[in-house]
C-alpha positions as CSV (number, residue, x, y, z in Angstrom):
1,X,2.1,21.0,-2.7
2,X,4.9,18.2,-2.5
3,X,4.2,16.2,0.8
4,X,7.5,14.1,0.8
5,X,8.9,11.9,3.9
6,X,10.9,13.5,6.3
7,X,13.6,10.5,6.2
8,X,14.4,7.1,4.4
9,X,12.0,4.8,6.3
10,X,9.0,4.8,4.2
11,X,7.4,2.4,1.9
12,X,5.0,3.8,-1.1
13,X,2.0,1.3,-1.7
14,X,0.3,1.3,-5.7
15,X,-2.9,-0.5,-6.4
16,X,-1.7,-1.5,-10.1
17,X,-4.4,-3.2,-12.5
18,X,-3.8,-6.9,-12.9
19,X,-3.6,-10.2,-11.1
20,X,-6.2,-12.9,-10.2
21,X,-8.7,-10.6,-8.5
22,X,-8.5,-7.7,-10.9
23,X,-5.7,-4.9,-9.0
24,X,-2.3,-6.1,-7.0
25,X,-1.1,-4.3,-4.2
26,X,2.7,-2.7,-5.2
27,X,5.4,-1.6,-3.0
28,X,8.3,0.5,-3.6
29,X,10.4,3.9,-2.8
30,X,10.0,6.1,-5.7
31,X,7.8,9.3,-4.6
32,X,6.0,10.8,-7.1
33,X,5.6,14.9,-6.8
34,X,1.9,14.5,-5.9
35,X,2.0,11.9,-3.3
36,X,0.4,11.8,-0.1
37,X,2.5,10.9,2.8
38,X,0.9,9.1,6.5
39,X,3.4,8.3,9.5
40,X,1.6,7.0,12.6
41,X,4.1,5.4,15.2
42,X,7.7,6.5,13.5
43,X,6.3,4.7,10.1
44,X,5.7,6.8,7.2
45,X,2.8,5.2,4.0
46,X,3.4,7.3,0.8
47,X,0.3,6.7,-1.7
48,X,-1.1,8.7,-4.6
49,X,-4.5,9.8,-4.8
50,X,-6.0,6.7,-6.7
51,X,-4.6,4.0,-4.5
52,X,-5.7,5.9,-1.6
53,X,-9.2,5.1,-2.9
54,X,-8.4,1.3,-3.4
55,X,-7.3,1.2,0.3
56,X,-8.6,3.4,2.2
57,X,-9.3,2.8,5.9
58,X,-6.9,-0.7,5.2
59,X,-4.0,-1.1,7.5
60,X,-0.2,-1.8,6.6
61,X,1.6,-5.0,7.8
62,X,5.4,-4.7,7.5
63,X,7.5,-8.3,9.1
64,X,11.0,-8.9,9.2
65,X,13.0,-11.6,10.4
66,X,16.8,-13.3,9.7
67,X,15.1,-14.6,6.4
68,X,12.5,-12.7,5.2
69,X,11.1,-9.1,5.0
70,X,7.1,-8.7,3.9
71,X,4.9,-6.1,3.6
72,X,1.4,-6.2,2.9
73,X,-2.1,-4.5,3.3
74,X,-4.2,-6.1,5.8
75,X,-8.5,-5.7,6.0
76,X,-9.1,-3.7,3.6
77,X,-12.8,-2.8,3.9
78,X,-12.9,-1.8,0.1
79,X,-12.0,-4.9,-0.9
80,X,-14.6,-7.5,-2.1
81,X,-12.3,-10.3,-2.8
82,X,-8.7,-11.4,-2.1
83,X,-6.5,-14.3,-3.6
84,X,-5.2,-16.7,-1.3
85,X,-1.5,-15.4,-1.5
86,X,-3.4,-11.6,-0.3
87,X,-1.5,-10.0,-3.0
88,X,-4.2,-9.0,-5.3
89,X,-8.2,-8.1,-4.4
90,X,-11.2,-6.5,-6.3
91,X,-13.2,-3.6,-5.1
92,X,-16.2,-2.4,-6.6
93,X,-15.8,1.0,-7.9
């Protein structure tokens, strides 16, 4: 089953292997055929299977301003350990 957004205003989180803590949290565009899709509020999360078990019950923070937009996952329950920038975390698996 393809579960694709309804409309442009989505962001896709990974959980790719690597930085200081052991995974780094990704975000892009690209859907992948087997993606799942969450909206709550107008917002729409796309995440494959394996991420979702890196982050599950974390929430999303997306900021924008004049200068800068960020995105980032917030309180992550899974996670065990963060770096200080909160771009890349451990979990044990």
């Amino acid at each position: 089953m393809k579960n694709f957004p309804s409309n442009d205003e989505f962001s896709r989180v990974t959980g790719e292997s690597g930085g200081r803590s052991g995974f780094t949290y990704e975000f892009d565009t690209c859907v992948q055929e087997d993606d799942l899709t969450f909206e709550k509020d107008g917002v729409q999360v796309v995440v494959d299977e394996d991420t979702l078990e890196l982050i599950k019950g974390s929430t999303t923070d997306y900021y924008e301003n004049l200068i800068i937009k960020d995105q980032s996952i917030k309180d992550n329950p899974l996670s065990k350990t963060n770096c200080s920038c909160g771009v890349s975390f451990s979990v044990d698996l």
